[in-house]
N, C-alpha and C positions, 0 to 999 in steps of 0.2 A: 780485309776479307770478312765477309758477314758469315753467320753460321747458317748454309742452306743445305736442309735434307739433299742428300745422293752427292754431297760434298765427299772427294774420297779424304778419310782420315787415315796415318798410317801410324801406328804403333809400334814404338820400339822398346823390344822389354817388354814380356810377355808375363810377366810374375803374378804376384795381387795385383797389385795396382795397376798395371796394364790392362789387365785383364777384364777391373771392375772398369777401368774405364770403358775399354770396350764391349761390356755388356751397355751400359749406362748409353751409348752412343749409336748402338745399333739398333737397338730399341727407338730408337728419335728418330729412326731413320736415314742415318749416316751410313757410307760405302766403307768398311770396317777392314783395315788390312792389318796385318804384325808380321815382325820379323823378331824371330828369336833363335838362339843358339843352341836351345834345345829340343830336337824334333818331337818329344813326345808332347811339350808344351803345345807345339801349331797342331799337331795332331790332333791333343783334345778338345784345344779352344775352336778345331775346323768340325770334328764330332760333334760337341755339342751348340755349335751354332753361334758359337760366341763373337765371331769374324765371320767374313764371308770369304777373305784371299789371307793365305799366308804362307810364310816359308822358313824355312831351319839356317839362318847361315846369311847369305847375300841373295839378293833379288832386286837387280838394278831398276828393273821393269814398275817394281813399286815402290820404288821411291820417288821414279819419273814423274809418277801420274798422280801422287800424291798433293792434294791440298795446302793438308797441315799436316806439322808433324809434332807428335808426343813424343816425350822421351822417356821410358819411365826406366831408361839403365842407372845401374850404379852410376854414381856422380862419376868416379876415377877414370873409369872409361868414357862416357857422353863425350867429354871432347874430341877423342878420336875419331869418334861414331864418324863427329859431325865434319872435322877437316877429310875425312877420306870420301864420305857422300855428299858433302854442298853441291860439287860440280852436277849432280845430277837434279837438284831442287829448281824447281818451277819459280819463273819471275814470280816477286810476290807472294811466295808461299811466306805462313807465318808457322813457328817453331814455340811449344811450350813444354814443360815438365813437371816433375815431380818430386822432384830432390828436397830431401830434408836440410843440405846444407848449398849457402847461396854466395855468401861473397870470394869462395875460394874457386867458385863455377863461371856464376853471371857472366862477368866481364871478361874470362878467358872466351867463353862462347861468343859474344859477342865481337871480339877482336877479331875472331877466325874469321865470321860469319862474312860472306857477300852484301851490298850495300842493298841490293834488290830485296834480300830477306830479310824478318823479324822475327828475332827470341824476345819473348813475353817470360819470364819465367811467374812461376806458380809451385803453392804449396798447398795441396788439402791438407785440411788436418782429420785424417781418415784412415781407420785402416783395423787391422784384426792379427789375432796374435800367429795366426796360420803365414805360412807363406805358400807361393805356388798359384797358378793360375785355375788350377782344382779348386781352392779354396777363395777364387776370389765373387764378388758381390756386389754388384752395383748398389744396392740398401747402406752403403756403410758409407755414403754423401749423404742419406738424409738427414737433412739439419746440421749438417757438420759446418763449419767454418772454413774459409778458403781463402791462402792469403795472395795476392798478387803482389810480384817483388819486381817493380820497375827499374831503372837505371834512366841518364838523363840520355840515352839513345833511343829510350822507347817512345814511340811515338804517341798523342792520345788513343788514337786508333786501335793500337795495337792493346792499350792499358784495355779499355773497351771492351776487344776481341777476349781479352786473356780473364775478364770480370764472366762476360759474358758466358763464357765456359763453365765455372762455378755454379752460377746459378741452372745451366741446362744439366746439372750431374744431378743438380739438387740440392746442393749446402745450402745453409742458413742465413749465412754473414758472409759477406765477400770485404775482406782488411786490405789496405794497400800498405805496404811497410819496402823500407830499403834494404838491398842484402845484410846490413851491417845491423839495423833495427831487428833485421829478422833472426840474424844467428846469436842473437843476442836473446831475444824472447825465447827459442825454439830450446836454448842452451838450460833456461829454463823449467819450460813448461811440459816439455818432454825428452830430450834427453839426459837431463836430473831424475828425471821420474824413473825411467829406465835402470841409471845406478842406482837409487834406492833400492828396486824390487829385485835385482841380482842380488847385490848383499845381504838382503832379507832371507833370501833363497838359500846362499852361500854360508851363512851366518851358521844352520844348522846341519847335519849331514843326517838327522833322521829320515827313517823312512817309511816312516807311520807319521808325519805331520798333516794328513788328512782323517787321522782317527781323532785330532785332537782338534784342528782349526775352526773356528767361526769365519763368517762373511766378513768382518775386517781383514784375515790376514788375505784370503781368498781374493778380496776388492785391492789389495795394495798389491801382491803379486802375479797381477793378472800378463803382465806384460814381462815378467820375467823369462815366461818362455819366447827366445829370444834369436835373430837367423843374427848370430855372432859372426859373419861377414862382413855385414850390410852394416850391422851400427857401429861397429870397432873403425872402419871406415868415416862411420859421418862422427863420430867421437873423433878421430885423428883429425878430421880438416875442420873441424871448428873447435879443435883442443883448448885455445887459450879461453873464449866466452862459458865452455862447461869447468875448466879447472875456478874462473871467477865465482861461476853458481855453487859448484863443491864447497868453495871454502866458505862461501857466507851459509851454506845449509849444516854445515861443518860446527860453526862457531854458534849457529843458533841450538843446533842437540846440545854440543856441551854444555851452553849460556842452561837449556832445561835438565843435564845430569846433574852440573854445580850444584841448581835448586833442590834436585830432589837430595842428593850429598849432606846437603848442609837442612835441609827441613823446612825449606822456605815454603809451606803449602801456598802463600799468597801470590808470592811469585807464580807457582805452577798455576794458579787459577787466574792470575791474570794474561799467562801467553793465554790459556783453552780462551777465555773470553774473548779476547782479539783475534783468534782464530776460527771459534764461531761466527763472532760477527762479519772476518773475511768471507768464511767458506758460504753464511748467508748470503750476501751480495755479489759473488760468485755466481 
């Protein structure tokens, strides 16, 4: 399927990320629907323009006539989503997401899925420390990077279709990685990052630590504030790639308290050096 204005797109999971997507999509001129569970969500996003059809709960009618389908629900549930509404999906429709975590997802979707359909799955790497479709933003794809997470069921086509989307949102980079490549990286580069800025957070219980902070602590705990469902979830199903990143981020602070313990200034000045030189070419 190519991506043609007045294509109806159907949105499931009306949150940020839904939300941005369906700003980002109607604006191009896409036929913009959502289904979410919470009516005040369709309500605003039908308010302020951000969809043109949507509904609180079930709305078999649009999922009929839908194109394609986004999924931007928590991972735990999307598979339900999708085994209770396949029977109503359009030969040919193709299926993407948003999930932060992929190989505990992928291939269950795909096993469910009918031979006629295609999940592409997808990951921007975008988003804002807000939740809520109030707070969501089509600007927050620009220049971002967007990974596409194929399986050997996905078709080129499909791979195509699901790049193709990245770039109409407006990210930067479009990555192709495997689910397993991805929860691996992801385990990394942002849900490490996450634990850090909690514990940062946790670390002290003052309540004047903005009479005191500069722009470093401000930049490292930007993501601290945190919707503690969503990530305790994508923490739990790719537990073992974030406990591998814990312990090697674990053993490299200690590797720099030993130094500073014991007085090794050369030590401490050669990790900043190499981590200059990383964060340069970065």
């Amino acid at each position: 399927m190519e991506w043609i204005p007045n294509h109806r797109i159907l949105i499931v999971g009306l949150g940020l990320m839904g939300g941005s997507y369906a700003r980002a999509l109607k604006r191009l001129g896409f036929r913009v629907s959502a289904l979410d569970r919470d009516p005040e969500a369709i309500e605003y996003a039908l308010r302020e323009h951000i969809i043109h059809e949507g509904a609180a709960g079930e709305d078999d009618r649009l999922v009929r006539e839908a194109d394609a389908v986004i999924s931007a629900l928590y991972p735990a549930v999307f598979p339900d989503w999708v085994e209770k509404h396949q029977h109503l999906f359009k030969p040919g429709l193709m299926m993407t997401d948003v999930t932060g975590v992929k190989s505990c997802i992928v291939y269950r979707i795909q096993e469910l899925l009918r031979e006629d359909v295609e999940f592409i799955s997808a990951h921007p790497m975008a988003g804002r420390e807000l939740s809520g479709v109030q707070n969501s933003d089509d600007r927050i794809f620009r220049d971002a990077n967007y990974i596409v997470v194929p399986t050997e069921k996905n078709t080129p086509e499909g791979i195509k279709w699901c790049g193709t989307l990245g770039r109409l949102l407006g990210c930067r980079k479009i990555a192709v990685l495997d689910p397993r490549e991805h929860d691996e990286m992801i385990a990394f580069v942002s849900q490490l990052t996450h634990c850090i800025a909690v514990s940062l957070m946790t670390c002290s219980d003052s309540t004047h630590l903005a009479d005191y902070t500069g722009d470093s602590f401000r930049d490292l705990t930007r993501i601290a504030r945190i919707n503690d469902k969503m990530w305790s979830e994508l923490f739990m199903m790719n537990r073992e790639p974030l406990l591998r990143q814990m312990d090697t981020f674990l053993a490299e602070l200690t590797a720099f308290r030993n130094m500073l313990e014991a007085g090794d200034t050369e030590g401490m000045r050669e990790k900043m050096r190499l981590s200059t030189e990383r964060r340069a070419a970065f």
